[in-house]
C-alpha positions as CSV (number, residue, x, y, z in Angstrom):
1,X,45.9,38.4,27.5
2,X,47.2,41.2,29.6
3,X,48.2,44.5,27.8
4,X,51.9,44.8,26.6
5,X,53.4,47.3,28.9
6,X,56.3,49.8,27.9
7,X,58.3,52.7,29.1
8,X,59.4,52.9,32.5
9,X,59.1,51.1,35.8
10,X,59.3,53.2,39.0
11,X,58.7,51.0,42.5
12,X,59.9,50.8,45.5
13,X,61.2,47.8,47.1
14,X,62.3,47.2,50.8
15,X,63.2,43.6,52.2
16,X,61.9,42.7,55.6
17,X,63.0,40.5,58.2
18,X,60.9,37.5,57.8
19,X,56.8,36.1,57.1
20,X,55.6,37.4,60.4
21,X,56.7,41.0,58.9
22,X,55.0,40.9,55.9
23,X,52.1,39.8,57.5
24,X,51.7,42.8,60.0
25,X,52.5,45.5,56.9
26,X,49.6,43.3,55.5
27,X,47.5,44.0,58.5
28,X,48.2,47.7,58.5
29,X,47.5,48.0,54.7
30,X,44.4,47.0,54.8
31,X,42.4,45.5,51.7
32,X,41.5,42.3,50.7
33,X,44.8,40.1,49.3
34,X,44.4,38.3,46.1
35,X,45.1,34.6,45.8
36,X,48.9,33.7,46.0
37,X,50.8,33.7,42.7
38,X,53.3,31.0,42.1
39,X,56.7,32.5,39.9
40,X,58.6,30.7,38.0
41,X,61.9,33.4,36.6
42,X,64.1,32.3,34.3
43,X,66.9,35.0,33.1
44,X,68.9,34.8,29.7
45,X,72.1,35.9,29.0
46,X,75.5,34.6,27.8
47,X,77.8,32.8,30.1
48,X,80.1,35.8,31.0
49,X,77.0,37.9,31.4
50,X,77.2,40.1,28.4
51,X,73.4,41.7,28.8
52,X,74.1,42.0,32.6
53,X,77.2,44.0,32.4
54,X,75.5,46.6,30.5
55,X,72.4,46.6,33.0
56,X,70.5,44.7,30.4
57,X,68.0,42.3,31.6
58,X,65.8,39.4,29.8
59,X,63.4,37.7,31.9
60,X,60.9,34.7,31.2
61,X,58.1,34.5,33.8
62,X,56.0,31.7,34.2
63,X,52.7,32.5,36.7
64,X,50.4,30.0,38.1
65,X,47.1,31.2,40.3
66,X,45.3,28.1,40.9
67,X,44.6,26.7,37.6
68,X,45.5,29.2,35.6
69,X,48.8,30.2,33.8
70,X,50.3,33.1,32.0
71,X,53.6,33.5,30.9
72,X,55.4,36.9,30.6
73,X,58.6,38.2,28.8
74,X,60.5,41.5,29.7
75,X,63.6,43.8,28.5
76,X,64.8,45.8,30.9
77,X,67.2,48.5,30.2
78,X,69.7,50.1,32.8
79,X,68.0,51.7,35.5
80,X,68.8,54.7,38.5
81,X,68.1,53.6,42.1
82,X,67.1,56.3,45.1
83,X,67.2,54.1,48.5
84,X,64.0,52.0,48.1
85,X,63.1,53.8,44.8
86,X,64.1,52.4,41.4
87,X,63.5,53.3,38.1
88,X,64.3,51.3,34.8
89,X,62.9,50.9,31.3
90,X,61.0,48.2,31.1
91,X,59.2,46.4,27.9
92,X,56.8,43.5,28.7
93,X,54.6,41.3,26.6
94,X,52.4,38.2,27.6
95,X,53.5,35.1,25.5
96,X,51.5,31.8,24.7
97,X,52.3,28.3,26.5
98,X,53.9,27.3,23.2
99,X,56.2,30.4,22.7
100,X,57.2,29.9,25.9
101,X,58.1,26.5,25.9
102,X,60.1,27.3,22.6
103,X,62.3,29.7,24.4
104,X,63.0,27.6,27.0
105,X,63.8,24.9,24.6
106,X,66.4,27.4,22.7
107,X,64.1,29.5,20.6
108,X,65.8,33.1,20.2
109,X,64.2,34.7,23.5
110,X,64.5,38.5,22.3
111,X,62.3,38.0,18.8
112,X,59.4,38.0,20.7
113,X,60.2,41.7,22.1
114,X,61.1,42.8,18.8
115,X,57.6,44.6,17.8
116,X,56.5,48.2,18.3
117,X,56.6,50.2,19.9
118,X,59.8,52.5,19.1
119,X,60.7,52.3,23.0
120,X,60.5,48.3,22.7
121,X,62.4,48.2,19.8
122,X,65.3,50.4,21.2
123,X,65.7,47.6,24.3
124,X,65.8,45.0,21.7
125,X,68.5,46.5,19.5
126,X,70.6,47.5,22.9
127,X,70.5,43.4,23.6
128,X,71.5,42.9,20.0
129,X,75.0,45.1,20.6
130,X,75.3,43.8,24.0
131,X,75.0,40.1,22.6
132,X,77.4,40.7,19.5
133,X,75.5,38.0,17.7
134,X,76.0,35.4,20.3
135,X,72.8,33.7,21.2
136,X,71.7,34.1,25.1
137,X,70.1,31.1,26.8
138,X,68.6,30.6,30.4
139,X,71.3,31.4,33.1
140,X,69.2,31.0,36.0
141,X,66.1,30.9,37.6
142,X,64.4,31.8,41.1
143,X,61.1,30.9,42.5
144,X,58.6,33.3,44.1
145,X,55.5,33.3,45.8
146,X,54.1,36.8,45.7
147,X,50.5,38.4,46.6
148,X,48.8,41.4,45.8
149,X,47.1,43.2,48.3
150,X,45.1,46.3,46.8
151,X,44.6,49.0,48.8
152,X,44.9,53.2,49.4
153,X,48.3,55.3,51.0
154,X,47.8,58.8,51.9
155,X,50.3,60.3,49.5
156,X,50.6,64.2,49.3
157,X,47.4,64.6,51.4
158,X,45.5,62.6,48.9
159,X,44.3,58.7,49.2
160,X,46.2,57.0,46.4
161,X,44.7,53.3,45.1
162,X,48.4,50.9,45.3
163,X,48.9,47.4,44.6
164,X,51.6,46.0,47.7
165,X,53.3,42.7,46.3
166,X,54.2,40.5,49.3
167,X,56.8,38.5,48.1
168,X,58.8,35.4,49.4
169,X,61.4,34.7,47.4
170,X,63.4,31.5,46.9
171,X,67.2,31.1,45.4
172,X,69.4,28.6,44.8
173,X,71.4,27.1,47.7
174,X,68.0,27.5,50.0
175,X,68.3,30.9,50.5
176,X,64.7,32.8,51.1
177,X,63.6,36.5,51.4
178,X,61.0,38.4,52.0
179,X,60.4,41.9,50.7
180,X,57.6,44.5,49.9
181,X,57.0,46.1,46.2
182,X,54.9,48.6,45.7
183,X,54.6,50.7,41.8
184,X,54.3,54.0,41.8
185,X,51.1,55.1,40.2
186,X,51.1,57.3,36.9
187,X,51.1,60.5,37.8
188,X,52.1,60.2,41.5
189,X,55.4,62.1,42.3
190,X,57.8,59.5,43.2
191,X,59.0,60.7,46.1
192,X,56.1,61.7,48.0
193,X,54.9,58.2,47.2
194,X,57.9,56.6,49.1
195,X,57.1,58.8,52.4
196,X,53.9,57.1,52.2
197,X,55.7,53.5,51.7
198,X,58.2,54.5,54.3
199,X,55.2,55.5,57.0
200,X,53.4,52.2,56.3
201,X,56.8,50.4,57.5
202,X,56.6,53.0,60.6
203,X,53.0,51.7,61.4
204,X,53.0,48.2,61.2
205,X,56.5,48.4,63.5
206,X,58.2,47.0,60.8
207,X,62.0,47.9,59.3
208,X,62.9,47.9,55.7
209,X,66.2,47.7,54.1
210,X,67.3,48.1,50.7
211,X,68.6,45.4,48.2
212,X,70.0,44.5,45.4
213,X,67.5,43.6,42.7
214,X,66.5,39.8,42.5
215,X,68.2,39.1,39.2
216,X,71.5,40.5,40.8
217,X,70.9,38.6,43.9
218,X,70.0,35.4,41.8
219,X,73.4,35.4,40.2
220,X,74.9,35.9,43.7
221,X,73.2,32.9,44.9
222,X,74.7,31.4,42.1
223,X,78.1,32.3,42.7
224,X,77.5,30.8,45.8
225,X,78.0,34.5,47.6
226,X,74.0,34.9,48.7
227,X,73.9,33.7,52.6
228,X,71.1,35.7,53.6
């Protein structure tokens, strides 16, 4: 089992044109990439979106790397954005194969967040409100192939260990697209780290944009309004 995570999430996210991009800021990075990991995200809410108009969001992730699979559940509160730099509360625990099947089968999917800590308990009680007692079940769901590529950015002067995520990303109606994650490290101002994200888009020739988050653009996709 992985460790529960809680507090907040900073990263910064840029989409890129296409494979053959991610591949040359892969090339530039440096490091050795781990083996792909296949995504499976399935988002809860109510019909008229009663956690997503609030910024709330409830995500089931199912992850497969060769033969093995882990499954992941996560609150995330509302969030600020800064061009390619986000920052959200997020609450994540690892879940069992059987808990998870139960919550795709209908199980209540917050319970399982509602443990310590305080912070974890304080996302939970803000999807209580939001929900008004109505029970949220899967809305949609995206598939995504993602690898990790450990490796160092000069940030500040200093060499900084980062995960990159390469991620292709597949919606409903066929649309795909490709983008770059990267966490900030603990510690790591923020913004200084984004200079460093930014120059490793200038090197590998590469140009970023910014986006909507995946769940938004899932329910776009849904909508029917995603086209590229």
């Amino acid at each position: 089992m992985a460790e529960n995570t809680s507090g907040r999430e900073i990263e910064l996210k840029l989409r890129v044109e296409d494979l053959a991009a991610l591949m040359r800021i892969a090339q530039v990075a440096g490091g050795t990439p781990e083996r792909t990991a296949h995504q499976t995200n399935s988002f809860f809410d109510t019909d008229d979106r009663a956690l997503g108009v609030t910024g709330l969001v409830l995500r089931l992730r199912e992850e497969r790397v060769e033969a093995s699979t882990r499954f992941f559940l996560t609150g995330k509160g509302p969030g600020t954005r800064d061009g390619s730099l986000t920052n959200v509360i997020e609450e994540e625990i690892e879940i069992d194969p059987a808990t998870a099947k139960a919550l795709r089968e209908g199980a209540d999917p917050i319970a399982p967040l509602d443990v310590d800590p305080p912070s974890r308990r304080a996302v939970v009680a803000a999807m209580r409100r939001a929900l008004g007692g109505r029970a949220p079940h899967i809305i949609g769901t995206f598939m995504n192939e993602r690898v990790r590529l450990p490796t160092t950015l000069s940030v500040g002067g200093a060499d900084v260990p980062v995960v990159l995520e390469l991620d292709r990303v597949s919606f409903p109606g066929g649309v795909t697209h490709h983008e770059v994650e990267m966490e900030v490290p603990t510690g790591v101002d923020p913004h200084a780290a984004a200079d460093a994200f930014h120059a490793l888009f200038g090197r590998a020739g590469v140009v970023g944009r910014v986006s909507p988050g995946k769940a938004r653009r899932l329910f776009a996709a849904l909508r029917r309004e995603l086209t590229s």
